[in-house]
C-alpha positions as CSV (number, residue, x, y, z in Angstrom):
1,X,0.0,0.0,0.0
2,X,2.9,2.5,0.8
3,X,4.8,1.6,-2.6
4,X,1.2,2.6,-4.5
5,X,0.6,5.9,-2.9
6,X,4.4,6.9,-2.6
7,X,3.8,6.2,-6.2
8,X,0.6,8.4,-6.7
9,X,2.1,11.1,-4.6
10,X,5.3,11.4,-7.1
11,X,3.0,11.6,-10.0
12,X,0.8,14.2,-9.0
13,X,3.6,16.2,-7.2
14,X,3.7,17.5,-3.9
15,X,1.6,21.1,-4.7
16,X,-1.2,19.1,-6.2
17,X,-5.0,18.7,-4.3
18,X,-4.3,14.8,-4.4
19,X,-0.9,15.0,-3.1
20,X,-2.6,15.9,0.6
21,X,-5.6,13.6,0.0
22,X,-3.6,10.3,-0.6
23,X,-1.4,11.5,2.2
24,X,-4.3,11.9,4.6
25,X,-5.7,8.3,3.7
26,X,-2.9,6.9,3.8
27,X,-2.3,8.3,7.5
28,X,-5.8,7.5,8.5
29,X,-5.2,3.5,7.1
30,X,-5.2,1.5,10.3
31,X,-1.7,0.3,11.5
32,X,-3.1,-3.4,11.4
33,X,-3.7,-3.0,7.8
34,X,-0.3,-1.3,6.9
35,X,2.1,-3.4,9.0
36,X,0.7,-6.6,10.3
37,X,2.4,-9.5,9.4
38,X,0.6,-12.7,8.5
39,X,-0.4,-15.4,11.2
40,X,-0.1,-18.5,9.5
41,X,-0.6,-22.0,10.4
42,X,2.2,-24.5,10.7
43,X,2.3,-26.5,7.6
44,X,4.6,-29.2,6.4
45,X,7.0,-27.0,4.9
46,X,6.8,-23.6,7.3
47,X,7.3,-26.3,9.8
48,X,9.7,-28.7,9.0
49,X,12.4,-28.2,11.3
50,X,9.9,-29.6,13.9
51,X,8.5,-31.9,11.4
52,X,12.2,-33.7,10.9
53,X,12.9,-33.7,15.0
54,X,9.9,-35.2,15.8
55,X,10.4,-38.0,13.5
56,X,14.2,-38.1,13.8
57,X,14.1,-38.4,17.8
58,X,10.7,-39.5,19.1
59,X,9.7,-42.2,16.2
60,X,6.5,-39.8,14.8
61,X,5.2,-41.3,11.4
62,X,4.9,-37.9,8.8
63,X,1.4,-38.0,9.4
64,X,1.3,-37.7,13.2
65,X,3.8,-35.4,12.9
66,X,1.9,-32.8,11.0
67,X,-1.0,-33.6,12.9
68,X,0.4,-32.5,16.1
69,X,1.9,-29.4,14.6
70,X,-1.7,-28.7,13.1
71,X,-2.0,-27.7,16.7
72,X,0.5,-25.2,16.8
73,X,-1.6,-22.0,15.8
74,X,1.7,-19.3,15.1
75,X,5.0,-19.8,13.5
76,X,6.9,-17.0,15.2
77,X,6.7,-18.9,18.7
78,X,9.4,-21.2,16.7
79,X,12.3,-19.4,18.2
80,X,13.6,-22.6,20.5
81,X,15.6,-25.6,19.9
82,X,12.6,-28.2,20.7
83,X,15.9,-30.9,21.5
84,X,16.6,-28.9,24.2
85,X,12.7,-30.4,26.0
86,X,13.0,-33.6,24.7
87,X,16.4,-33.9,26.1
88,X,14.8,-32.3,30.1
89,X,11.9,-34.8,29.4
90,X,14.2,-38.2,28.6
91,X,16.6,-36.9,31.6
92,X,13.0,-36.8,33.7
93,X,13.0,-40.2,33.3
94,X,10.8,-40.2,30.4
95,X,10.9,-42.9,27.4
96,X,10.4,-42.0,23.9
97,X,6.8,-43.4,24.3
98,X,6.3,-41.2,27.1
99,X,7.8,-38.1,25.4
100,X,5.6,-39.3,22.2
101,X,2.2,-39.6,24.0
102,X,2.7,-35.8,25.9
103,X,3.8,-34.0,22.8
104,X,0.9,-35.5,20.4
105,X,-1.5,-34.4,22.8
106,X,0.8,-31.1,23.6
107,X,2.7,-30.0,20.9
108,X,3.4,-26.5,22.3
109,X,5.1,-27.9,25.4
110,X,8.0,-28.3,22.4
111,X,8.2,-24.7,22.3
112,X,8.4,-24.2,26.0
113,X,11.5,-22.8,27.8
114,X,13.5,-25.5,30.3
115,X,14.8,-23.1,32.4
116,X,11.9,-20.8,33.0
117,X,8.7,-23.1,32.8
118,X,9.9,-26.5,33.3
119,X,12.3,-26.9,36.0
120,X,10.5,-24.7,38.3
121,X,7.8,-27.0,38.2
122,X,9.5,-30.2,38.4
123,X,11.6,-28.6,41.1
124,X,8.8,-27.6,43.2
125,X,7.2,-30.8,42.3
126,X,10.0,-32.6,44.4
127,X,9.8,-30.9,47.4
128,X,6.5,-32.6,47.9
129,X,8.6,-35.9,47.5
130,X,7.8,-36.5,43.8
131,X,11.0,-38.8,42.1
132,X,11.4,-41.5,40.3
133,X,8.3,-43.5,38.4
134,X,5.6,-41.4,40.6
135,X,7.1,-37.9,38.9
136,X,7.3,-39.6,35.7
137,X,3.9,-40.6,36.0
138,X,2.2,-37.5,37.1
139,X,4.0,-35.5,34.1
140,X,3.0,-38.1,31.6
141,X,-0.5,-38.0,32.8
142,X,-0.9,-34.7,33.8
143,X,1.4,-32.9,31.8
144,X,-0.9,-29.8,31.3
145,X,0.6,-28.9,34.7
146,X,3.7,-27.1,33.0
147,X,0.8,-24.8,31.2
148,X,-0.4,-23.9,34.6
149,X,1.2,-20.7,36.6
150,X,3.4,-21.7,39.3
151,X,3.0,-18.7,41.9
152,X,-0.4,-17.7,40.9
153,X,-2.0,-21.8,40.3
154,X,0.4,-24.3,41.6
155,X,1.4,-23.1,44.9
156,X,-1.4,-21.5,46.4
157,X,-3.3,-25.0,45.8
158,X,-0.5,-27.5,46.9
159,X,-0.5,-25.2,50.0
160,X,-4.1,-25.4,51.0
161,X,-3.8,-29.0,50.8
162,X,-0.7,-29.0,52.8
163,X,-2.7,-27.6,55.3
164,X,-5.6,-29.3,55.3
165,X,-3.7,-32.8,54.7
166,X,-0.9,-32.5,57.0
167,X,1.1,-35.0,54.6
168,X,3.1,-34.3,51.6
169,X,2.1,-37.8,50.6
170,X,-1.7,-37.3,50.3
171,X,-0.8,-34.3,48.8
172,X,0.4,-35.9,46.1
173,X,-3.0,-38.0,45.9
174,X,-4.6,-35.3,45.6
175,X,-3.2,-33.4,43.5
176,X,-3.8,-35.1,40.2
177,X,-7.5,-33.8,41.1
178,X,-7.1,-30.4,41.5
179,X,-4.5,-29.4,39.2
180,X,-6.6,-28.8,35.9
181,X,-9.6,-27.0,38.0
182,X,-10.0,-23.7,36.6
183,X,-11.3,-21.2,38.8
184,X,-8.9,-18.6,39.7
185,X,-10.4,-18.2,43.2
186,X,-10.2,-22.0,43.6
187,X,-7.9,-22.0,46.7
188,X,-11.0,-18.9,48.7
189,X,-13.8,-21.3,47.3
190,X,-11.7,-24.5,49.4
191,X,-11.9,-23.0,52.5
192,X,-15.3,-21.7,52.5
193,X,-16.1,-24.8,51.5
194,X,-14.1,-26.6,54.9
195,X,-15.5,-23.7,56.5
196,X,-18.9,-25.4,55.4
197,X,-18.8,-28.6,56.2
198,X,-17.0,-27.7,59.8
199,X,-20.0,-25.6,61.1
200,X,-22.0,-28.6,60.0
201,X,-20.1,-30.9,62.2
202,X,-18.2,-33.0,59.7
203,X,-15.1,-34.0,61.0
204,X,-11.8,-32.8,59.7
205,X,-10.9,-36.7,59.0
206,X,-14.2,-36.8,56.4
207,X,-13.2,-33.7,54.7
208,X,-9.7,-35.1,54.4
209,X,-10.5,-37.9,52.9
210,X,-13.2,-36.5,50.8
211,X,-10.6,-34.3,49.2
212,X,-8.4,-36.8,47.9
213,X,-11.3,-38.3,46.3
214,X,-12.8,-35.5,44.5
215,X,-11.8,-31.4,43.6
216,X,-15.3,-30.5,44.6
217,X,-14.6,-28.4,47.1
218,X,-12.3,-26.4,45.0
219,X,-15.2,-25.9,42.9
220,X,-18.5,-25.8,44.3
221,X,-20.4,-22.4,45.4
222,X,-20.6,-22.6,49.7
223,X,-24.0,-22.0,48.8
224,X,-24.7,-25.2,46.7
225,X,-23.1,-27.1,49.0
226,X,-25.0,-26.0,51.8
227,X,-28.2,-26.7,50.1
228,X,-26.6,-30.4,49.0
229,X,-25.8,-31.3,52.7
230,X,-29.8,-30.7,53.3
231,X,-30.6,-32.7,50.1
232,X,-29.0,-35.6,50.6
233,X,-29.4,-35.9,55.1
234,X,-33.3,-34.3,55.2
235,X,-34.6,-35.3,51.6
236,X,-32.8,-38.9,51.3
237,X,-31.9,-39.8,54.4
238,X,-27.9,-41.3,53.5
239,X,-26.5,-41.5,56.9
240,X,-23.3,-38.7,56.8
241,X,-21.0,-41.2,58.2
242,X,-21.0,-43.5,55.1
243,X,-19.4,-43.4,52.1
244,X,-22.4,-42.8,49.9
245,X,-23.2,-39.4,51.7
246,X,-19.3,-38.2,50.2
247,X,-20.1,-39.3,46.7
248,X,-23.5,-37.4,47.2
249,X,-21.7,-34.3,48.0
250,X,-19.6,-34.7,44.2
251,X,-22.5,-36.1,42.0
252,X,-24.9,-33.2,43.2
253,X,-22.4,-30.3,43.5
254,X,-21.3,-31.2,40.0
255,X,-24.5,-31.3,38.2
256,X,-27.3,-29.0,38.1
257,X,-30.6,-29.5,40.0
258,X,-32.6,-29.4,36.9
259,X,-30.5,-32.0,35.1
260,X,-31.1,-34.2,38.5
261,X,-34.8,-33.5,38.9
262,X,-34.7,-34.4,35.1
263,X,-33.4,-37.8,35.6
264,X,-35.9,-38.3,38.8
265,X,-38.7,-37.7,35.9
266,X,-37.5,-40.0,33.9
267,X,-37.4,-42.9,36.5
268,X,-41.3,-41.5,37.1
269,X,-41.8,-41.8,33.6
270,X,-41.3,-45.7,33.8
271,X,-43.2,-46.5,36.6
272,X,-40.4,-45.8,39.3
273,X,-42.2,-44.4,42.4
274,X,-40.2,-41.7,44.7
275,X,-39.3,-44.2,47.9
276,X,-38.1,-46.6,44.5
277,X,-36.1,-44.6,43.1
278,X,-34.6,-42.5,46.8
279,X,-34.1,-46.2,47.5
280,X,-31.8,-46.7,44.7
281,X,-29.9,-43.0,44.7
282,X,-29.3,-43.3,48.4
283,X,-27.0,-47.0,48.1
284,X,-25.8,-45.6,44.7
285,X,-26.2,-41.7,44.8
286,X,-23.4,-42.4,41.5
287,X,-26.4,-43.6,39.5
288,X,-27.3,-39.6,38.9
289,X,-24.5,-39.3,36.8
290,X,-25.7,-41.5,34.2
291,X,-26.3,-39.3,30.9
292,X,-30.3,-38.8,30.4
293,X,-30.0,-41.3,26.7
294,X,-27.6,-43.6,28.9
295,X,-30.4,-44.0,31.7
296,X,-33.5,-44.8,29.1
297,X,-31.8,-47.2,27.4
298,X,-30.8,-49.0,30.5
299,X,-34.3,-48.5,31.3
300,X,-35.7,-50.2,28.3
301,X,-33.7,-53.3,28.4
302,X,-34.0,-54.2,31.7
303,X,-37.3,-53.4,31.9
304,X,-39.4,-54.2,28.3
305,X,-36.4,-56.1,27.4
306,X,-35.3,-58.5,30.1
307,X,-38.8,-58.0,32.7
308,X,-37.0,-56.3,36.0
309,X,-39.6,-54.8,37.9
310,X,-38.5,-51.6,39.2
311,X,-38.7,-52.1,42.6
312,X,-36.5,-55.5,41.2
313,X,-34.1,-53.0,39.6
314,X,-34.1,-50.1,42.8
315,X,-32.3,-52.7,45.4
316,X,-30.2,-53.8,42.6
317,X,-28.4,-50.4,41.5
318,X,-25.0,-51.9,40.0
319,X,-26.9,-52.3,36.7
320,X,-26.7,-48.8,36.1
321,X,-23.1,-49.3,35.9
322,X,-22.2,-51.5,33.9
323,X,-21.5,-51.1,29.6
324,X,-25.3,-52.2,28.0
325,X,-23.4,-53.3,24.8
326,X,-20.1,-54.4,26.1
327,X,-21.6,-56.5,29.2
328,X,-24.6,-56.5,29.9
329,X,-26.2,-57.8,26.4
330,X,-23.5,-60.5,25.3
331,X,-23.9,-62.3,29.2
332,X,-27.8,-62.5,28.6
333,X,-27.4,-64.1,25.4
334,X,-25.0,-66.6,26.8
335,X,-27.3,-66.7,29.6
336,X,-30.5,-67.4,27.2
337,X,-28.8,-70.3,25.6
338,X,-27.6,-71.9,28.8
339,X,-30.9,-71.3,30.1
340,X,-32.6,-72.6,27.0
341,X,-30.6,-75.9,27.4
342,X,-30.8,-76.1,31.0
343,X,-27.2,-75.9,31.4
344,X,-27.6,-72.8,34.0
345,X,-30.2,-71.4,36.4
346,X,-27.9,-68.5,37.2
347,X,-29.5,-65.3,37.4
348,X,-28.3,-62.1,35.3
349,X,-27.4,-59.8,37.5
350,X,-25.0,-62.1,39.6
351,X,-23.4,-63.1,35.8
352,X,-23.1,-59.1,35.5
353,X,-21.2,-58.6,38.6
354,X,-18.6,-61.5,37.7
355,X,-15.0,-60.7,36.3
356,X,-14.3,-61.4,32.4
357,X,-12.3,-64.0,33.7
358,X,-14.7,-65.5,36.6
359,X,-17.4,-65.2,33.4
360,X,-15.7,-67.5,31.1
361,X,-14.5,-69.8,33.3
362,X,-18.1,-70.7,34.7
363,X,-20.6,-69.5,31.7
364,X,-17.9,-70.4,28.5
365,X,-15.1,-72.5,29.3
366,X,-17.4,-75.6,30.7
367,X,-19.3,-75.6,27.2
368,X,-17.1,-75.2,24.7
369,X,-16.9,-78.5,23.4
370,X,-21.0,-78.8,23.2
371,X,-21.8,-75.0,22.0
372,X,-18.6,-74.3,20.5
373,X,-20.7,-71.5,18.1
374,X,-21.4,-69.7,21.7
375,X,-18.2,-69.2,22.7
376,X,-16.9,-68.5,19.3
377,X,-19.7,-65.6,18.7
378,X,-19.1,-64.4,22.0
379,X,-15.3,-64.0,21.6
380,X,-15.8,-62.2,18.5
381,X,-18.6,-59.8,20.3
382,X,-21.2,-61.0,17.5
383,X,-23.9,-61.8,20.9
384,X,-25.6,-58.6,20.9
């Protein structure tokens, strides 16, 4: 744009009326428009260099390696030897398959600095007592921890639980579940949260322990929580010395009442009566977080399908849990044809709560010989 109005203006001379108005538009053309270099993406060629050392030293294929780089979004953050990470990552204790499996998911942590971002972190990570296999874990696992601020996310949180914990070692348990939370005022919503659960008498062993199990506490509004305590002691009746009452606390605190009440309509909807289905949510409060298409369709088989009664299906919870197309259908069809032969007089739900292994070896193995298209179809998952 300069070169064609420089141009204009030497034409039509300094003196002349369009001399000052291509001046005066060209001053008035918006800096971004005049200056602003291109953002492009990283493409197999712009990005080779990375392209090369991620097949060269970590084993990539070309095609995941331009995939992952399809994640890098601009190529002037390409300023830094990506070796020199893959070398602090294989001292870490990391294998190539390690290193491989962070970067494909994280290709940016390539273009992160050693000195500044990662060995902080690791070195903080070790005064908790973090070495060895258990570091190496967490960083393979969790390795969105190096994108996380150190003194403004990492510390403030590790600190709260230092001091709710008492123990660098459940520290560390806990810490894979409060890493990733969000919330800037995580660490203010924690101890209003203690704070909570204190003035309602729970004992600073329950909220211990209830911590390493979940980051709800770092996340909930005091607020909801108080009016989940009421819920689930005044409106269910789960005793708050068992373990149900703690995963009442996460299930309700991390879904919304609607989306709850929702799920108590659709029990109604197929004959479920309120004791039925407080029944089931109080030995199994975990049942509410099955997904509203999930929940019908374990409705409908067990139900119009198979013939369970709801107040069958209400002391019998685990059935919520367990994969409809992976478990649940393949065992009642092996079931069926045992049944049909008289070979068994099992009932499903026991041949549901069986290992794969205790499975075969008591509904399979026995009957090979005799039903050998049974155990061949069920191998191959065709019993559905």
């Amino acid at each position: 744009m300069f070169a064609r109005v420089s141009s204009k203006l030497h034409v039509h001379g300094r003196g002349s009326p369009f001399f000052f108005k291509s001046l005066l538009d060209y001053c008035s053309t918006p800096a971004a428009l005049v200056a602003a270099p291109q953002t492009k993406k990283i493409t197999p060629t712009t990005g080779s260099f990375l392209e090369e050392c991620l097949i060269n030293s970590l084993g990539f294929s070309k095609q995941e390696a331009i995939s992952a780089l399809s994640k890098l979004i601009r190529l002037n953050a390409i300023k830094k030897d990506p070796n020199l990470v893959i070398n602090f990552l294989f001292n870490l204790g990391l294998t190539k398959t390690d290193i491989k499996k962070v970067i494909s998911k994280s290709p940016q942590l390539l273009l992160s600095s050693v000195e500044k971002t990662l060995k902080p972190k690791i070195s903080y990570l070790q005064t908790l007592g973090l070495s060895g296999y258990e570091l190496v874990k967490l960083v393979v696992r969790y390795h969105r921890i190096f994108f996380r601020g150190l003194d403004n996310h990492l510390v403030p949180r590790i600190e709260c639980l230092r001091k709710l914990l008492g123990d660098d070692e459940k520290v560390v348990l806990a810490l894979r579940k409060i890493v990733f939370v969000p919330s800037n005022n995580a660490v203010e919503r924690m101890e209003q949260n203690v704070a909570v659960l204190q003035n309602n008498g729970f004992s600073n062993d329950f909220i211990a322990k209830f911590v390493l199990k979940s980051p709800t506490l770092f996340i909930a509004k005091s607020e909801k929580l108080q009016e989940v305590l009421h819920r689930l002691e005044h409106d269910w009746g789960i005793p708050r010395d068992t373990n149900m009452f703690a995963q009442g606390i996460d299930v309700l605190c991390s879904g919304s009442k609607s989306k709850i009440d929702m799920k108590f309509e659709i029990l109604r909807s197929y004959g479920w009566s309120n004791s039925e289905i407080i029944r089931m949510v109080r030995s199994l409060p975990r049942v509410l977080d099955t997904s509203h298409s999930k929940m019908r369709k374990i409705l409908d088989y067990f139900m119009k399908e198979v013939g369970f009664s709801a107040d069958y299906l209400a002391s019998r919870r685990s059935v919520f849990t367990f994969s409809l197309e992976g478990r649940v259908k393949p065992r009642h069809e092996v079931l069926k044809i045992l049944n049909d032969k008289k070979l068994s007089k099992a009932g499903l739900v026991n041949i549901l709560s069986l290992s794969e292994l205790q499975f075969q070896n008591r509904c399979l193995l026995p009957y090979k010989d005799i039903l050998p298209d049974m155990y061949e179809s069920y191998l191959k998952k065709e019993l559905i």
